[in-house]
MIBAGU-805298 format. One record per residue (C-alpha): residue in one letter; x, y, z. Coordinates in steps of 0.1 Angstrom, whole numbers, padded with zeros to 4 digits, always signed. Layout:
N
AXYZ;...
END
This chain:
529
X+0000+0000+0000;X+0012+0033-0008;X+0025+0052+0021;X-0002+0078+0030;X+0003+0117+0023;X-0003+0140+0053;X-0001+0168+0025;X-0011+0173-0007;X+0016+0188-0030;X+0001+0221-0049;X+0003+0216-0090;X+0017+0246-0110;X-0023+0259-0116;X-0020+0269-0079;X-0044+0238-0072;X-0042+0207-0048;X-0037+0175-0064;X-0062+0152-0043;X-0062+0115-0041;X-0096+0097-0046;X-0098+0095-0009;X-0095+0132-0005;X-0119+0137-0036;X-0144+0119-0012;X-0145+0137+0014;X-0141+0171-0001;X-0176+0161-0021;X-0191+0151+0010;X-0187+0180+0025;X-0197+0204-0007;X-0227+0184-0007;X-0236+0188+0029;X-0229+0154+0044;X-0212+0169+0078;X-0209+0136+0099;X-0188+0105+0096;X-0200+0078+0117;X-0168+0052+0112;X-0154+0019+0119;X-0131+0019+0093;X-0099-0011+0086;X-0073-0011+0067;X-0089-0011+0028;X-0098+0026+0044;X-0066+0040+0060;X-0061+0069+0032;X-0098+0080+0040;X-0093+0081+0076;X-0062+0099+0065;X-0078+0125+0039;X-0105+0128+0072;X-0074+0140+0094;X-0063+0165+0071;X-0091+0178+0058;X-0114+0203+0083;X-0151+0204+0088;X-0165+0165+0091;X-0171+0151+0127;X-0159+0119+0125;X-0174+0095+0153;X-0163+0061+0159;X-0183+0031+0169;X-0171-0003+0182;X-0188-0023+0157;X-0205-0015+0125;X-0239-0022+0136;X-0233+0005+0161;X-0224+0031+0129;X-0252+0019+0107;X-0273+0029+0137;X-0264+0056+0146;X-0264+0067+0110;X-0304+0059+0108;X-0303+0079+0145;X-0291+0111+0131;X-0310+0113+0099;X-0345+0107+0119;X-0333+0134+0137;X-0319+0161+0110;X-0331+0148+0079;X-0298+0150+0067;X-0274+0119+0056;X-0242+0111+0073;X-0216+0086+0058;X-0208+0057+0073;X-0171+0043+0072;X-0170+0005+0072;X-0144-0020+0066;X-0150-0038+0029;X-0179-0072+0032;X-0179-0084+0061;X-0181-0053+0080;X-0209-0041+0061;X-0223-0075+0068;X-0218-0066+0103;X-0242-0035+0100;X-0268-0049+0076;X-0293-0052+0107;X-0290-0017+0111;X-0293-0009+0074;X-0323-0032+0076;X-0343-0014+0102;X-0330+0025+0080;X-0345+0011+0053;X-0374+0007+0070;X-0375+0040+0084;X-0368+0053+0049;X-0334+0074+0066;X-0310+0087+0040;X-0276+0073+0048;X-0246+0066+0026;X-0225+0040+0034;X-0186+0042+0022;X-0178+0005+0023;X-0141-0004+0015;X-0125-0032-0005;X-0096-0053-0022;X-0079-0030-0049;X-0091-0036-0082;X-0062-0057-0089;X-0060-0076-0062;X-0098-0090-0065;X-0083-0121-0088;X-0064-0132-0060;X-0092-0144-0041;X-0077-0127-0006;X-0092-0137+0029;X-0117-0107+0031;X-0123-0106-0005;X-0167-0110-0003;X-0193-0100-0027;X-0197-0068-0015;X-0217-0051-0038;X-0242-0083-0033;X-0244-0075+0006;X-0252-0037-0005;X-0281-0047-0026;X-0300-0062+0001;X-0307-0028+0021;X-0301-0002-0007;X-0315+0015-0031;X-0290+0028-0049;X-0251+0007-0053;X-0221+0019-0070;X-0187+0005-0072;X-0160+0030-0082;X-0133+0018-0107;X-0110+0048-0107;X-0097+0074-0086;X-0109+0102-0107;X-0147+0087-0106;X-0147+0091-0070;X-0158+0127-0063;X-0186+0120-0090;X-0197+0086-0074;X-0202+0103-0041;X-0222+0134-0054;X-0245+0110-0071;X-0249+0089-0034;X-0257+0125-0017;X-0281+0127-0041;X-0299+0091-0038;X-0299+0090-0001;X-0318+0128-0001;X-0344+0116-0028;X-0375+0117-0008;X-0379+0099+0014;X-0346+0091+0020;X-0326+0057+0007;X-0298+0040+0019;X-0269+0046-0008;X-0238+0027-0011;X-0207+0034-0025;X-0180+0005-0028;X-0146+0019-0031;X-0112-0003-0040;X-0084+0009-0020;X-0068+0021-0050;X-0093+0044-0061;X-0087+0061-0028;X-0048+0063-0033;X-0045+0068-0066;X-0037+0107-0078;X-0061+0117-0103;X-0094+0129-0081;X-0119+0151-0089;X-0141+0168-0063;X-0173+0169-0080;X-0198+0194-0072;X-0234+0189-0053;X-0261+0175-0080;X-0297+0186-0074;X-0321+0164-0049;X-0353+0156-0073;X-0379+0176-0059;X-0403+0161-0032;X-0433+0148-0055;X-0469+0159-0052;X-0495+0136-0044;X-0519+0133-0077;X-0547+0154-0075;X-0572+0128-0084;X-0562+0108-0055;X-0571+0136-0034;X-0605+0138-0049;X-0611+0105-0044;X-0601+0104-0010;X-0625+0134-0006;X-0653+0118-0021;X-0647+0088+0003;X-0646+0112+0034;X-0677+0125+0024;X-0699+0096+0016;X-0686+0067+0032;X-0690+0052+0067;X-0663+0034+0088;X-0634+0057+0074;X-0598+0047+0091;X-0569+0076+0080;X-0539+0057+0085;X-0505+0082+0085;X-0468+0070+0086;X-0436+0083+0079;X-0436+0124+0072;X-0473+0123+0083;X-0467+0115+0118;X-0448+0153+0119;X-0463+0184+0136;X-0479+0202+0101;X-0488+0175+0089;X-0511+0159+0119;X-0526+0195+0118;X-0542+0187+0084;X-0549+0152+0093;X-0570+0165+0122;X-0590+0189+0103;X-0599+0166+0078;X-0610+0139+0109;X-0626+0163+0124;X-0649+0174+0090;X-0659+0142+0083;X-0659+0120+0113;X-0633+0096+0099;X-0609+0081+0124;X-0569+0086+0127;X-0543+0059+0140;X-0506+0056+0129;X-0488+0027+0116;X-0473+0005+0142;X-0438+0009+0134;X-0425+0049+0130;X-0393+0062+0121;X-0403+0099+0141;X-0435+0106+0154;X-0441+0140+0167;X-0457+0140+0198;X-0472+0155+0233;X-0489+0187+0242;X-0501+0204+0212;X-0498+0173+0189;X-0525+0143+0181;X-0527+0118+0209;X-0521+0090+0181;X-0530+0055+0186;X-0510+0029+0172;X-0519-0002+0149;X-0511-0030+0176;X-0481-0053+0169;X-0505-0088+0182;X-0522-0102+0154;X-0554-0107+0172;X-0551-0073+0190;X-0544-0057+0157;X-0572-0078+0137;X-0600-0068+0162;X-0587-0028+0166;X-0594-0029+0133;X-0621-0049+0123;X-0650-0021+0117;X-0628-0005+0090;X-0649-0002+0057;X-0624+0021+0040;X-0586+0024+0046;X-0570+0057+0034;X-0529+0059+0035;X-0508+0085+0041;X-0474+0073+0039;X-0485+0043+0052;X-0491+0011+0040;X-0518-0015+0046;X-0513-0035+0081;X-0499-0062+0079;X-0489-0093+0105;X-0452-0093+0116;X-0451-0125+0108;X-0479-0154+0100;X-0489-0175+0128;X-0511-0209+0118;X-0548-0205+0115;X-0548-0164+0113;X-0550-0141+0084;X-0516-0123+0075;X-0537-0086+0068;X-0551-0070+0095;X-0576-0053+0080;X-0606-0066+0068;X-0609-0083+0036;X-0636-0065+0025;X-0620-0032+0034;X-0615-0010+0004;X-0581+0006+0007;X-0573+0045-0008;X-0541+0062-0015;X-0536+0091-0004;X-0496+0094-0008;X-0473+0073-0013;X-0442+0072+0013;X-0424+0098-0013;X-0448+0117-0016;X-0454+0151+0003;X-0480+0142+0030;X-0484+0175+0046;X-0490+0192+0014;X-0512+0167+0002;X-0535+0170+0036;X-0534+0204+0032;X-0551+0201-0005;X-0576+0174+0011;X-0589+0200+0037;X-0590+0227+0009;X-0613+0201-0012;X-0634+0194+0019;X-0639+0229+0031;X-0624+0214+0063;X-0619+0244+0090;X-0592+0250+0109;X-0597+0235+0143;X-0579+0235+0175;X-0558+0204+0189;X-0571+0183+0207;X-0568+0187+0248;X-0546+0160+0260;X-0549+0166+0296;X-0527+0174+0322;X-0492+0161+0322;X-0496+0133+0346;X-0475+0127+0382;X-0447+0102+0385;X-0459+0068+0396;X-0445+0050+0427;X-0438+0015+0439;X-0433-0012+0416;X-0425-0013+0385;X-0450-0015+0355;X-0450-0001+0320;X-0478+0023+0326;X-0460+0036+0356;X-0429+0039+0339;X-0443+0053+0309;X-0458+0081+0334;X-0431+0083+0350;X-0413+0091+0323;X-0437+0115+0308;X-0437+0136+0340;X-0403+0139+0341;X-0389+0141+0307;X-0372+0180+0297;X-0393+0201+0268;X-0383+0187+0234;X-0366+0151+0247;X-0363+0128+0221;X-0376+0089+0228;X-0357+0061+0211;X-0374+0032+0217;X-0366-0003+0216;X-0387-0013+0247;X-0402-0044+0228;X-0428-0059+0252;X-0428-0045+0281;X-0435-0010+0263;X-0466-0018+0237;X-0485+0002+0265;X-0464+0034+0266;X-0481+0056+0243;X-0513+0060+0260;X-0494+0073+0292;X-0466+0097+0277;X-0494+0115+0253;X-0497+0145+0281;X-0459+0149+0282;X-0441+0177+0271;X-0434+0178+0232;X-0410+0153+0218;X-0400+0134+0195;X-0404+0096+0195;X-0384+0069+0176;X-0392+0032+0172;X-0374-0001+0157;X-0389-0001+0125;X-0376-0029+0109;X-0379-0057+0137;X-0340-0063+0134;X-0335-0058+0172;X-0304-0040+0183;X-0314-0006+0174;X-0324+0012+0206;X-0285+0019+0219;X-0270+0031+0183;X-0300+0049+0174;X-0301+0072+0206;X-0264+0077+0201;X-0271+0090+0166;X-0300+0110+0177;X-0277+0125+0205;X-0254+0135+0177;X-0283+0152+0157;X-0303+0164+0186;X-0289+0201+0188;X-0284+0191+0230;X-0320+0178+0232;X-0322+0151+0264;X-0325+0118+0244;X-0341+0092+0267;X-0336+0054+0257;X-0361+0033+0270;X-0344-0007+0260;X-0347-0039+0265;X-0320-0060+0280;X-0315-0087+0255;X-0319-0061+0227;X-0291-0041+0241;X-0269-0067+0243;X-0272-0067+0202;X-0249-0030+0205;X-0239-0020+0237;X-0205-0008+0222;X-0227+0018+0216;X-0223+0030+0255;X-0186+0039+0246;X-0195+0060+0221;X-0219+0082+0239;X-0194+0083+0270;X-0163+0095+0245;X-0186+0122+0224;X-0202+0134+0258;X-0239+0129+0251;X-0268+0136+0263;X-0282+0104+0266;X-0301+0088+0293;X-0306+0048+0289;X-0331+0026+0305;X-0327-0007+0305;X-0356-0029+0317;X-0340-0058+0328;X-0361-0088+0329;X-0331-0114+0325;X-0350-0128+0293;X-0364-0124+0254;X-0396-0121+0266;X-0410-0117+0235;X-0398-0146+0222;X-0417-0161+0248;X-0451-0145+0233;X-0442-0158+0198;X-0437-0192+0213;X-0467-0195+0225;X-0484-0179+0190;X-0472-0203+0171;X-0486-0232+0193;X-0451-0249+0202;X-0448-0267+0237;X-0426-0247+0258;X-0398-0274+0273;X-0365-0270+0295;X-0341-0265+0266;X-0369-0242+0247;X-0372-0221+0281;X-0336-0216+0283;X-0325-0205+0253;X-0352-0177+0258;X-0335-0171+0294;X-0309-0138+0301;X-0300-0156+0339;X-0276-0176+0350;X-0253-0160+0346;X-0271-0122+0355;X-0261-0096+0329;X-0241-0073+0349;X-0254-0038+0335;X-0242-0011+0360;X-0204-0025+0358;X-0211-0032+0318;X-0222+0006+0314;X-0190+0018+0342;X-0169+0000+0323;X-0172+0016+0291;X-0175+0050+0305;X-0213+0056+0312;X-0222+0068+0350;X-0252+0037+0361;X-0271+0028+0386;X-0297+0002+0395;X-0334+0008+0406;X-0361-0017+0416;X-0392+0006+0422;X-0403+0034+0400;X-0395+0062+0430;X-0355+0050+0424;X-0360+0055+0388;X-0376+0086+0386;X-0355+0100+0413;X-0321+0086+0390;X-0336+0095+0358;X-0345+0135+0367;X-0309+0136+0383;X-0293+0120+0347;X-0314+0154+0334;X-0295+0181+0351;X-0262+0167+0339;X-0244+0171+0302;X-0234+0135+0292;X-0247+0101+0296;X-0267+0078+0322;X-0276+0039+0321;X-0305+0033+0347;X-0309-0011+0351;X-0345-0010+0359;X-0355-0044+0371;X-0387-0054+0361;
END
């Protein structure tokens, strides 16, 4: 490997040569792309080096790549704005696919700088030689491999670009570690962002005509619906006609508390799910899609909405939902209307622990404008109805089912957050999935306070055991067991940095979580449960 510049040598034009590597990260930066979340190996020592000498990207490094994948889809939920990932050629991009998974899902704009073997070393077959670009294509939308250096400024322009088309996509970019040493870069300048598209105005007719005449009228919103403009619209239009409003079950940012819609969720149980929404005569989507099972059990339908249902388009998840409500309103003469009164913010809860009392607790407590990153699982399919009087915040869920989100994604929202309190409510066995990310939020000094409600087991793993009608026996029980040997959190957290404690009633937790408020970096609360 070439030995790696620490400057670049000024041609007789006045100009800096720039390798491909420094091509990179000067396009990143003309296109906006300010964050480098980065586990990077060797294929990627002359982009850690152009990173060095080259001013204005944060670079933060995780312990594992599905830590920076995370925290990728953590700061783009938050900003709306893609950072790169740096990640070490297949297999460490095969390390964050989960991540990727679960972006994709959320439909965050990330793009991914994967290395790899130099062109002409691929024939040789070397150890971590992998068919990378094959990995890529399972959680991307757009894949590129560059071929030369000078193709590299161009290459990442376009992956700016496809990761900001609405509503965002994954984009990854493959680079050979010669086309990062060679001389011959170009920094290429920003390309446009396609404009947002416009929901077709016969679709909002229709959907007009259905508010008007129909009975049993379900308005289900998802991605940019679930934000503060957009729920305005949404409200008028429920409020005009009668229909009814719920969210999808799995959001990548819901807006929420005072001043917002007290949203109810399609329920993840399939039975739950089927009979919440079993008087639905008309389904109209906004950025949604039709609801679906997680997964099929034996005996039970895999939609959860009636058959006979008869299912409108409102927008598509590209599409601009706000402006789109905004035009249904107009066509329904809709009035502006107040939000609804959500009550009082509630009291902490005392004594034991439970999920509604932790969810109040948690909604008494939390600071103006806290963000939620949630990968509570079980225990917290109840926490919406009791954090709908908090203060406003944002809330972010697993959206993909790939569990080991909760960790990076607060850690990427704490990074995008502007200093906003992020409060992680997790699941023990999830967290195990990532907990390098702890490390990170100790070394970058963020505002992060974790949860982790520690029931010593994959609890629901034992709900899908029993769904699927298997007999639950020793060997069964304890692969679905987090005991023997107990998961030492507080020591686990201490070691990597983070401040902990342990709390067994809600009075401990709320008195540890309020203190974790007052002070600038991070907090891990074990909550057993």
């Amino acid at each position: 490997m070439p030995p790696i510049r620490l400057q670049a040598a000024p041609t007789l034009s006045g100009r800096y040569a720039v390798n491909g590597a420094e091509s990179l990260v000067h396009t990143l930066l003309g296109c906006g792309v300010e964050v480098c979340f980065a586990n990077p190996g060797t294929s990627e020592m002359h982009f850690v080096a152009a990173l060095d000498r080259i001013p204005g990207m944060r670079c933060v490094l995780g312990l594992q790549e599905n830590v920076v994948t995370g925290m990728a889809d953590g700061y783009w939920r938050m900003t709306d704005k893609p950072a790169a990932t740096l990640l070490h050629c297949g297999p460490g991009l095969a390390n964050g696919l989960a991540n990727l998974h679960n972006a994709r899902r959320a439909r965050s704009g990330i793009v991914n700088c994967v290395g790899d073997q130099a062109t002409y070393h691929r024939i040789f077959d070397a150890p971590l030689t992998a068919d990378t670009e094959g990995l890529a294509r399972t959680v991307s939308q757009w894949v590129r491999t560059s071929t030369k250096a000078k193709d590299v400024g161009a290459d990442a322009a376009a992956a700016v670009q496809a990761a900001m088309t609405s509503p965002g996509q994954v984009a990854t970019m493959v680079l050979p570690s010669d086309t990062c040493w060679d001389e011959g870069g170009v920094i290429a300048a920003p390309l446009p962002v396609p404009a947002v598209p416009q929901a077709d105005p016969h679709a909002i007719r229709n959907v007009a005509r259905i508010l008007r005449e129909k009975k049993n009228v379900l308005i289900l919103l998802g991605g940019k619906a679930l934000r503060e403009g957009a729920q305005a619209f949404a409200w008028r239009a429920s409020q005009a006609t009668g229909a009814k409003l719920m969210a999808e079950g799995s959001n990548g940012r819901t807006q929420r508390g005072q001043g917002r819609l007290p949203l109810e969720r399609v329920p993840y149980p399939a039975d739950v799910a089927i009979n919440a929404l079993k008087w639905v005569e008309h389904l109209v989507l906004v950025n949604a899609k039709a609801p679906v099972g997680f997964f099929a059990y034996p005996g039970k339908p895999s939609k959860h909405y009636p058959e006979t249902a008869q299912v409108h388009v409102l927008t598509r998840y590209e599409h601009d939902a706000e402006a789109a409500l905004r035009a249904l309103c107009e066509e329904l003469n809709a009035p502006a209307v107040p939000m609804p009164d959500v009550g009082p913010r509630p009291e902490r809860a005392r004594g034991a622990p439970s999920p509604e009392g932790l969810a109040q607790t948690v909604a008494a407590l939390m600071p103006e404008e806290a963000i939620i990153a949630d990968e509570s699982v079980s225990y917290g399919r109840g926490f919406f109805p009791q954090t709908v009087a908090a203060p406003k915040h944002d809330w972010l869920q697993i959206t993909g089912g790939a569990i080991g989100c909760g960790l990076p994604l607060a850690t990427g929202a704490g990074i995008g957050g502007g200093g906003r309190r992020v409060i992680n409510l997790q699941a023990d066995g999830s967290a195990m999935y990532t907990v390098q990310a702890l490390w990170t939020q100790a070394r970058e000094k963020l505002p992060v306070t974790t949860v982790i409600l520690s029931n010593r087991k994959y609890q629901i793993l034992l709900g899908e055991y029993q769904n699927v009608g298997a007999n639950p026996g020793r060997t069964a029980m304890d692969m679905l067991d987090l005991g023997n040997p107990d998961i030492g959190w507080v020591k686990m957290a201490e070691g990597m940095g983070v401040e902990a404690a342990q709390a067994s009633t809600l009075d401990q937790v709320g008195d540890l979580m309020a203190q974790s408020f007052s002070r600038p970096g991070p907090f891990l609360i074990e909550l057993l449960v």
